[in-house]
C-alpha positions as a Markdown table, in Angstrom:
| # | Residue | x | y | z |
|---|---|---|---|---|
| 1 | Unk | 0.0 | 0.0 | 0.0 |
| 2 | Unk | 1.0 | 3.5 | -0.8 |
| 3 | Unk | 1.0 | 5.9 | 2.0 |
| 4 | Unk | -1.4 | 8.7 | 0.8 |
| 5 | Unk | -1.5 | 12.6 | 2.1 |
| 6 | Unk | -4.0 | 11.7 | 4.3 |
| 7 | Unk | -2.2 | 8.5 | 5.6 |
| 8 | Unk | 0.7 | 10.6 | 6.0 |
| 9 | Unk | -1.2 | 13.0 | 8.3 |
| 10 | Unk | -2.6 | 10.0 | 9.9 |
| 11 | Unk | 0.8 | 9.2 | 11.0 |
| 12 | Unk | 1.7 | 12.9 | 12.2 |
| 13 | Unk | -1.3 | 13.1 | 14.4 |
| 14 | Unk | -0.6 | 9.7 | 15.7 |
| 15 | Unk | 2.9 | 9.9 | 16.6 |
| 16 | Unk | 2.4 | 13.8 | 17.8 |
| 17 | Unk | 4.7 | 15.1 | 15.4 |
| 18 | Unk | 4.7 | 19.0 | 15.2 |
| 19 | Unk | 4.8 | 20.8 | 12.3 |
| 20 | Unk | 8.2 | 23.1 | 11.9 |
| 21 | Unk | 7.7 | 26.6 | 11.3 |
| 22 | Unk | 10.3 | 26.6 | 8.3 |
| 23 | Unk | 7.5 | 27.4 | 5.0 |
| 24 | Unk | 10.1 | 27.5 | 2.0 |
| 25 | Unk | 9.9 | 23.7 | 0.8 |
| 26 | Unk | 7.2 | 22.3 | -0.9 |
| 27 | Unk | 6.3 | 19.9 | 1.9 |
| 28 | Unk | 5.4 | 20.5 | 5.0 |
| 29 | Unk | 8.4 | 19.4 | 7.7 |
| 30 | Unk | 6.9 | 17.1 | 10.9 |
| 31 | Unk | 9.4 | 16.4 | 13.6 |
| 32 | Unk | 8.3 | 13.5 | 15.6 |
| 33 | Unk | 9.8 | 14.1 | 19.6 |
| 34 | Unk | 10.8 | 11.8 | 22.8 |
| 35 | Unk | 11.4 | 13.4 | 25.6 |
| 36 | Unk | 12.1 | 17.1 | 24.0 |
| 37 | Unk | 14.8 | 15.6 | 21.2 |
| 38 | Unk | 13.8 | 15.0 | 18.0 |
| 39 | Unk | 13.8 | 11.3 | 16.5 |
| 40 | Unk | 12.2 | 11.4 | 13.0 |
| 41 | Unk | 11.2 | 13.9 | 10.6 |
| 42 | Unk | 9.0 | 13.9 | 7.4 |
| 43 | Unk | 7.8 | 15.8 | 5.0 |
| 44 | Unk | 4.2 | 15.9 | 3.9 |
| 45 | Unk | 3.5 | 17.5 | 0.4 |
| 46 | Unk | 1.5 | 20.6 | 0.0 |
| 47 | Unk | -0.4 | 20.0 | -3.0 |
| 48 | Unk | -3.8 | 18.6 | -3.7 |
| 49 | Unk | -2.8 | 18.1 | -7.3 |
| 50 | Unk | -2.6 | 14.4 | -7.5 |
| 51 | Unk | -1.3 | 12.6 | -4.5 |
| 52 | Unk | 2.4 | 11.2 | -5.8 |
| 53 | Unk | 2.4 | 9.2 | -2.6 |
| 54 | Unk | 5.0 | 9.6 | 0.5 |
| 55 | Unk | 7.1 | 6.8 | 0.1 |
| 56 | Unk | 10.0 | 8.2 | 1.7 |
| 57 | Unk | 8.0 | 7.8 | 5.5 |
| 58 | Unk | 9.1 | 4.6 | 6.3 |
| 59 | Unk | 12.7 | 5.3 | 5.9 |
| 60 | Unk | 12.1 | 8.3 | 8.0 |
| 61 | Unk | 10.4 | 6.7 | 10.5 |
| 62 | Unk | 13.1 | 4.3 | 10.7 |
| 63 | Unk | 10.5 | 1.7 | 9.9 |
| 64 | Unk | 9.4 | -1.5 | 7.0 |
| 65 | Unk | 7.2 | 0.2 | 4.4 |
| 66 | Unk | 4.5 | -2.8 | 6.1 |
| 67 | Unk | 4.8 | -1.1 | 8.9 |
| 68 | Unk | 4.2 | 2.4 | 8.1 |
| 69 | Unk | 1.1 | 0.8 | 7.0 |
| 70 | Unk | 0.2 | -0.4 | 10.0 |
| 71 | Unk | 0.3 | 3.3 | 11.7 |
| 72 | Unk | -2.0 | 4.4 | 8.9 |
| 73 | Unk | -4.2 | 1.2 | 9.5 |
| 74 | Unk | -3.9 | 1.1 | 13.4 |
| 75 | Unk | -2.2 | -2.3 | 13.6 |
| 76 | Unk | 0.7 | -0.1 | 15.0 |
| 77 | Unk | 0.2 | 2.1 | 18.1 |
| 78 | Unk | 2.6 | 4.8 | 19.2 |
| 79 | Unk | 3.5 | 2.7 | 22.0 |
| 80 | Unk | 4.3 | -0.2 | 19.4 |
| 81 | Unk | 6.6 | 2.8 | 17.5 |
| 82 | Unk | 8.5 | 3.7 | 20.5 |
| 83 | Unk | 9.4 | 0.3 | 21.5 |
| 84 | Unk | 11.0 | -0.5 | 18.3 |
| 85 | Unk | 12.9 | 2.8 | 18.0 |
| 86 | Unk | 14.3 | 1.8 | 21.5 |
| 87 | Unk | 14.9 | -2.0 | 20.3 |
| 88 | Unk | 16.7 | -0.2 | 16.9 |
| 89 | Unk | 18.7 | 2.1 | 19.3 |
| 90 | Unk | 17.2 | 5.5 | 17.9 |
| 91 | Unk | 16.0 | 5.9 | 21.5 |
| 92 | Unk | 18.5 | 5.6 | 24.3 |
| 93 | Unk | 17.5 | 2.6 | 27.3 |
């Protein structure tokens, strides 16, 4: 499955990434935090024009394009995130 727009700002709004204030790009910047440092950051395009897909998420997310899915899907949980970030070492013990 293809991560659309809207499963892209599924994922934001799941993972409570904020959105950086930087506006010259033509995607929006998220920056996903753990206690105050950020972890992962993506890029959400702008236009409605017809959606190309955000492939580039998982890598961003440090995760298996299956289970990017699963945070659009719900199959994945934050908590679910977290744990592997900590298990890949992105998130110190």
């Amino acid at each position: 499955m293809s991560i659309t727009k809207d499963g892209a700002k599924t994922i934001a709004d799941k993972l409570h990434a904020t959105l950086s204030p930087k506006k010259n790009r033509p995607h929006d910047l998220y920056h996903v935090r753990h206690n105050g440092r950020i972890i992962a950051s993506f890029g959400i395009r702008r236009s409605s024009k017809r959606d190309k897909g955000h492939g580039h998420i998982p890598a961003a997310l440090h995760v298996s394009p299956h289970q990017a899915d699963g945070l659009v899907e719900c199959n994945v949980s934050e908590q679910d995130w977290l744990s592997l970030m900590k298990e890949k070492g992105i998130i110190p013990s």
